[in-house]
C-alpha positions in Angstrom: 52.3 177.3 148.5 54.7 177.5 145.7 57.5 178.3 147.8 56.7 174.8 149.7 57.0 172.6 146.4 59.8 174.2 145.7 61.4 173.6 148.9 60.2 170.1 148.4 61.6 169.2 145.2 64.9 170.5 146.5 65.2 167.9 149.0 64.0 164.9 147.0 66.5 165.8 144.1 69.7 166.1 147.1 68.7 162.8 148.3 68.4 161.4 144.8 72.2 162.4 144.2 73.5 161.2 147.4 71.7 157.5 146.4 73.8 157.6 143.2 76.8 159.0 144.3 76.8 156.1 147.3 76.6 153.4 144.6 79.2 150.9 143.5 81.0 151.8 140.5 80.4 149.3 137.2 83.7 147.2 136.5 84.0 145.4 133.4 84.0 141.8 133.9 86.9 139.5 132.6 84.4 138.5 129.6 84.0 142.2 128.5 87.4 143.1 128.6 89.1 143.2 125.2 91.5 140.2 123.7 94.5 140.8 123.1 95.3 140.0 119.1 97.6 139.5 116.6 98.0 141.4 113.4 97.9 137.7 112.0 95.5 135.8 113.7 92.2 134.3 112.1 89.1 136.2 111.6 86.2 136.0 114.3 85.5 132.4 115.1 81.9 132.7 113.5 84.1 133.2 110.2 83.1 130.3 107.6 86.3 129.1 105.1 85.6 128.1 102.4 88.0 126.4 99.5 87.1 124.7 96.3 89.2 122.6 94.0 88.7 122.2 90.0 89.8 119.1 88.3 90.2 118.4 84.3 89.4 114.8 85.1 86.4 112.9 88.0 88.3 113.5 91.2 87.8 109.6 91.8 90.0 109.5 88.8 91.9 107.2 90.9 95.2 108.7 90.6 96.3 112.3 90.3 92.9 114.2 90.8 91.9 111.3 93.5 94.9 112.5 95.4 94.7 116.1 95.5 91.2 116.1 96.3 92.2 113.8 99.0 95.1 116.2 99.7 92.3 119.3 100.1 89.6 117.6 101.8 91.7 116.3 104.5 93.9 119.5 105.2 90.2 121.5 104.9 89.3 119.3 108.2 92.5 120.1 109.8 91.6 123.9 109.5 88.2 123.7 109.3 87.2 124.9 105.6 84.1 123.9 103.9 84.6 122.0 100.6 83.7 122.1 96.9 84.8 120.9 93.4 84.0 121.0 90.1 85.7 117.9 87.8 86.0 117.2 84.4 86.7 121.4 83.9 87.6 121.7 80.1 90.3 123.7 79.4 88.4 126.4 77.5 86.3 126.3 80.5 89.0 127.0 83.4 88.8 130.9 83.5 84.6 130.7 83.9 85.0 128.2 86.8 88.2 129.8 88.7 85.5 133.6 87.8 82.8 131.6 89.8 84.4 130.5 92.6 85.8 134.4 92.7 82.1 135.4 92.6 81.0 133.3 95.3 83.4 134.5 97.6 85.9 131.6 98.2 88.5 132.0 100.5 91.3 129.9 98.3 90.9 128.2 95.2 92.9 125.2 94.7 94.3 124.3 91.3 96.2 121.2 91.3 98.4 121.3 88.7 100.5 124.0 86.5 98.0 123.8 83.6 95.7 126.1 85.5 98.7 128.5 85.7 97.1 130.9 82.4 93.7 130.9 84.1 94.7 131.9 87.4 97.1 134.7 86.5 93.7 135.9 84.1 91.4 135.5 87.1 93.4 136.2 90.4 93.6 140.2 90.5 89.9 140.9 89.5 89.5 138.8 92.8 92.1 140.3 95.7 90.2 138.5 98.4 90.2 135.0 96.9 93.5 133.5 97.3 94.8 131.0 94.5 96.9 127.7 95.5 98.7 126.2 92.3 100.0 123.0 92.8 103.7 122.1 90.9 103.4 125.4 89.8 106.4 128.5 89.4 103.7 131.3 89.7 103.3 133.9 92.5 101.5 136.6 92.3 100.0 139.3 95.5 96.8 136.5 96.2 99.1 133.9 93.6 100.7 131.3 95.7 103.0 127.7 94.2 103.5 124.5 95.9 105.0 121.5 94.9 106.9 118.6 95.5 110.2 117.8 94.2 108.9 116.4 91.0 112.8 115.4 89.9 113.2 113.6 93.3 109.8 111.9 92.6 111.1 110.4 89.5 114.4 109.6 90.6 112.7 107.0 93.0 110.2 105.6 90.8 113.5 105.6 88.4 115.5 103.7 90.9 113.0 101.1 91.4 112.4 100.3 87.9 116.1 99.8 87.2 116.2 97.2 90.0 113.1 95.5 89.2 113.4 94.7 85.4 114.5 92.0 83.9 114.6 93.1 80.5 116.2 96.1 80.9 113.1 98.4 79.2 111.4 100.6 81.7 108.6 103.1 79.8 107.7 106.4 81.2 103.8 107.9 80.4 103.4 111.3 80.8 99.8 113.0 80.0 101.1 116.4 78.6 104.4 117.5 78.2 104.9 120.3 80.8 107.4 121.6 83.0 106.5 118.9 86.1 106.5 115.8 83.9 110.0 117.1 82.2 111.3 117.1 86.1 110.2 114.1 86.7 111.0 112.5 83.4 114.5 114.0 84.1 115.0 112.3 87.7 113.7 108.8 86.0 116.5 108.6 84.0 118.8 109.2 86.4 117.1 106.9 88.7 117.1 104.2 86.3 120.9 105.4 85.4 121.7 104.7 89.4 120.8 101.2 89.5 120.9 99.5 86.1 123.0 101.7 83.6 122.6 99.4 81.0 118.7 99.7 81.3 117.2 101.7 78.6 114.3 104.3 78.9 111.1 104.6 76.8 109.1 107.8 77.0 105.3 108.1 75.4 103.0 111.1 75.4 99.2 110.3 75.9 98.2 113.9 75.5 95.4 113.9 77.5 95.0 113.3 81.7 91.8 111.6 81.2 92.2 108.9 78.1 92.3 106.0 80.1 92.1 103.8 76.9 95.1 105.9 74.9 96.7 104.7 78.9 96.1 101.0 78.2 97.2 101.3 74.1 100.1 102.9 74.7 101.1 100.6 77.5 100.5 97.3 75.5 102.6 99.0 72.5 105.5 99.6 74.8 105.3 96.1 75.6 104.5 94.5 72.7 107.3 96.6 70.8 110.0 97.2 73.4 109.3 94.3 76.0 109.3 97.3 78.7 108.6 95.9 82.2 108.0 98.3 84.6 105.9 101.5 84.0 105.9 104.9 85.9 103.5 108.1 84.9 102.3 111.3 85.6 99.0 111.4 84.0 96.2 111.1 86.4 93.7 109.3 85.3 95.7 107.8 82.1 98.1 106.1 84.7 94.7 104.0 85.3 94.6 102.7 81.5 98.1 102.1 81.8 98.2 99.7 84.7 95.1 98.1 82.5 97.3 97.5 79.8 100.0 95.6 81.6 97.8 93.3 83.2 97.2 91.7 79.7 101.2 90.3 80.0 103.1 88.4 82.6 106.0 89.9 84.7 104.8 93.5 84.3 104.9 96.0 86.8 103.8 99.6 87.6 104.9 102.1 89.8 102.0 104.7 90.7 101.8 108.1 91.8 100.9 110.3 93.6 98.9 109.1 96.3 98.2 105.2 97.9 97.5 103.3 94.9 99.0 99.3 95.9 95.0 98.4 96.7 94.0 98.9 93.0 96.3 95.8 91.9 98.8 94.7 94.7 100.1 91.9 92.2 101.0 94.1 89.9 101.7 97.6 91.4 105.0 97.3 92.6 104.7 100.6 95.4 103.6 104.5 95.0 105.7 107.2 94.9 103.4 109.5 97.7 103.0 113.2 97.8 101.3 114.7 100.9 99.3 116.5 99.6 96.7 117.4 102.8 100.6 119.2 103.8 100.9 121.0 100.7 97.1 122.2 100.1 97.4 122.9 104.2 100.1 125.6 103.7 97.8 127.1 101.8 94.9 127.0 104.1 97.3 128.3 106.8 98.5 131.3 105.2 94.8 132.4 104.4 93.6 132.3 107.4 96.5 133.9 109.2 96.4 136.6 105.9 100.0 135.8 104.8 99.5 134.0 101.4 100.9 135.2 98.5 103.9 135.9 96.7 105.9 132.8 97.1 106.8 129.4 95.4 107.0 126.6 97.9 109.0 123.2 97.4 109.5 120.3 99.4 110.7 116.2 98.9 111.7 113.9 100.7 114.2 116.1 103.1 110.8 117.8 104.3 108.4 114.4 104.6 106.3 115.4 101.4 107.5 112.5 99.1 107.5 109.2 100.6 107.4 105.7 99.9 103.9 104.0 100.2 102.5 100.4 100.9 105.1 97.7 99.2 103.5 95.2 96.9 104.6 91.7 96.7 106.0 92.2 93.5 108.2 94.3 95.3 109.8 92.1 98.1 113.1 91.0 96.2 114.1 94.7 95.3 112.8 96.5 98.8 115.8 96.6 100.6 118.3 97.5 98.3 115.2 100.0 97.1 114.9 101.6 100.8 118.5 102.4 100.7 118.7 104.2 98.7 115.3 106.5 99.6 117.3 106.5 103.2 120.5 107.5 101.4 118.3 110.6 98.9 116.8 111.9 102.2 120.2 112.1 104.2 121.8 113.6 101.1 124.1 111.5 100.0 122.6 111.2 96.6 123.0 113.8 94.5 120.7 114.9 91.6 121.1 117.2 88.3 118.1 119.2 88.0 119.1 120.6 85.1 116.2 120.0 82.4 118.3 119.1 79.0 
């Protein structure tokens, strides 16, 4: 009897491996087969960026902040980042909000303008996988990264115009505080100014603040009321604002804004802006994170490179644009040259 079952189970285990050895072989199919990759190609596609911006002013500041949160939110949809902000960021309060953003696991922080410069650096290595994008800034550090436009180009256009448009030979300049991008820019005013009306003389005021929209208007109206200056140009975000205020309480006054499309505000008054692209800039950034290449570099670009260009012209504007376009046309083939050279 035993020998029987044995003999059984013998057969039913031969039959048992010629059924397997008769079946088809698994192949792989084209989904299971592995990608081929690049060392520098995104993370998986379920990968969600994130990037955040802090401002020292409202981001609907309506000039400087206004742009760059433009300038983030719209190159954040180009590479498909999710957004956030914090505004009105006190200075003694710029490390705690860059820590946060490193806590929370941001992929880039953006920090839109060189007076973040000290907080980054403090922040940026107890954070190696947030990256930190400083705009019109000279730092780079391993997850430090600069770019900027070409603030000195910047103001030798807003120069230029001024110089053709007065007609009492006072232009003013407003900066908000006295740092290395509104020296540049300051610097190419004059010699804007210098290009098309050399008898023209230059007023600079300080406000001292980005935010003092009424210290805008004040010192605007004293510029006026003192030196009969006619056209205005700035760099101080939301004191810009106060400024163009201020010169809408005189006839034949004129502003030129900056950095982003500003002519809707007052097209009777605002004579064109000086635009930065800003959704380019931030987008470099955004790029290099997610292809894990940022770091380490200082990026600058103007006019040459489509950053800086001329926005909507105002009215105001109509008996000086030609002779105005020109010379952009004649900066961006390089015929003009500029001294960068900060005296």
């Amino acid at each position: 009897m035993m020998k029987r079952y044995l003999f059984f189970l013998v057969v039913v285990l031969s039959v048992l491996s010629l059924l397997v050895g008769c079946a088809p072989k698994a192949e792989p199919t084209p989904e299971a087969a592995a990608p081929e990759t690049d060392a520098k190609a995104p993370a998986a596609s379920d990968k969600v960026w994130k990037v955040a911006m802090i401002a020292n002013t409202p981001i609907a500041d309506g000039g400087w902040n206004s742009a760059c949160y433009a300038g983030m939110t719209g190159a954040a949809e180009n590479f498909g980042f999710e957004t956030a902000y914090s505004e009105n960021v006190a200075q003694t309060d710029y490390v705690s909000i860059l820590t946060e953003y490193g806590n929370m696991g941001f992929d880039l922080v953006f920090a839109p303008g060189n007076e973040f410069t000290d907080a980054v650096l403090e922040v940026a290595p107890a954070f190696p996988k947030t990256n930190f994008l400083v705009l019109n800034g000279d730092v780079k550090a391993e997850n430090v990264m600069s770019v900027k436009a070409d603030n000195t180009q910047m103001g030798f256009l807003a120069g230029a115009l001024a110089g053709l448009k007065t007609r009492t030979k006072k232009v003013g300049f407003v900066g908000g505080m006295e740092i290395t991008t509104a020296k540049q820019a300051i610097n190419g005013y004059y010699q804007g100014v210098a290009y098309t009306n050399p008898e023209a003389e230059v007023s600079v005021s300080w406000a001292n603040s980005w935010d003092d929209t009424a210290k805008g208007k004040e010192i605007a109206m004293s510029m006026i009321s003192t030196n009969d200056t006619d056209v205005f140009f700035g760099t101080a975000s939301a004191v810009d604002v106060g400024v163009r205020e201020g010169l809408v309480e005189f006839e034949d006054r004129w502003g030129i804004a900056q950095p982003g499309e500003s002519l809707d505000q007052n097209p009777e008054r605002i004579l064109t802006s000086i635009i930065t692209d800003n959704v380019a800039l931030v987008g470099i950034g955004l790029e290099r994170t997610q292809a894990g290449t940022f770091g380490g570099e200082v990026i600058e670009a103007g006019v040459k490179e489509g950053v800086l260009y001329v926005g909507k012209i105002g009215e105001s504007m109509k008996d000086v644009e030609e002779a105005f376009m020109k010379i952009f046309d004649e900066l961006k083939a390089g015929s003009i040259t500029i001294d960068y050279e900060l005296k």
